[in-house]
Steps between C-alpha positions, in 0.01 A plus 500: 500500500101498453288459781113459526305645800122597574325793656249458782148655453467835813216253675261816597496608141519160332129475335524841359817331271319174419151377292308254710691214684790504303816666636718731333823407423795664455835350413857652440778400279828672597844456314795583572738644184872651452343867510125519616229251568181411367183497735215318339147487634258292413127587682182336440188453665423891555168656416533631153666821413664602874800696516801474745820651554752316541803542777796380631473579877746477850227328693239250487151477690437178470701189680709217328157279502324758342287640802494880602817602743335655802848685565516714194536815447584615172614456135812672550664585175319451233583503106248544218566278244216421269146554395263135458158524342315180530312402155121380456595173618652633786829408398846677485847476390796754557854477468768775665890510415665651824740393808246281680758231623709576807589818451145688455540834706433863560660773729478875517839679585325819544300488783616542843551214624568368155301226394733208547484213229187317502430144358115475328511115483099451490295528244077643526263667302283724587091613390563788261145597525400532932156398329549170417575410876208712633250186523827366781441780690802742351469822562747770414795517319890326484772644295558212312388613091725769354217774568528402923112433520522081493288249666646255742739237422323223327813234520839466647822235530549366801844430722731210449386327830893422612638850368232728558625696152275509225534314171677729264808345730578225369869471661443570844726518777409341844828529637393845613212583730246627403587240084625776279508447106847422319533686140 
């Protein structure tokens, strides 16, 4: 099973990701194989030469239409997965081999309370450098870059509008409530 989905631009850092009046784009490939999955992405439109980081994440900030959610909160659990370094054309390709579909989790058994198991079905990457969203008004730091010291996140997946899950589910379950994913 192969399934296509885009990533939504963070609006208040949006024209420190894109040259002029075009927008940047970002588009995902995910398939779905006997053992792991592939996660493709294709981004173009960038300024030349920025760096992200790249993570699967619990928690979205953005609504299904793409607009900031004025409820959230937070990330949640989040799960570095790869490096992207636009080229001189502000262009990028990268391609991952990991669970991605359904099943993409992480937990912690030794904390107290444990950390239960927790679904990362959206996708975002981050600024690596807090620099290059400085002319937005960034200030500070994230932990999103392997070294902690990221910029904010540059683009993210939105929610299934009926299901509310992100789109590394691609067999959910609505019988339930709140739509859980089936394996």
């Amino acid at each position: 099973m192969t399934s296509v989905f885009t990533l939504f631009p963070n609006p208040k850092f949006e024209s420190c990701l894109q040259v002029g009046n075009v927008p940047a784009t970002a588009q995902l490939t995910v398939t779905q194989n006997e053992l792991n999955d592939d996660l493709a992405i294709t981004v173009q439109h960038v300024k030349p030469n920025l760096a992200f980081d790249l993570f699967t994440v619990q928690n979205t900030n953005l609504l299904s239409n793409g607009t900031v959610n004025p409820a959230f909160a937070t990330f949640g659990l989040a799960w570095y997965q790869s490096d992207i370094l636009a080229d001189s054309f502000g262009n990028a390709l990268t391609v991952i081999r990991s669970i991605f579909v359904n099943q993409i989790f992480g937990f912690d058994a030794g904390t107290t309370p444990p950390l239960l198991p927790t679904h990362t079905f959206h996708v975002g990457f981050w600024f690596n450098r807090p620099a290059d969203a400085a002319p937005c008004g960034f200030t500070g730091t994230t932990p999103f870059n392997g070294t902690q010291n990221a910029g904010p996140n540059a683009m993210i997946s939105v929610p299934n509008a009926t299901t509310g899950l992100g789109p590394l589910c691609l067999n959910p379950n609505t019988s339930t409530h709140p739509a859980t994913c089936n394996e």
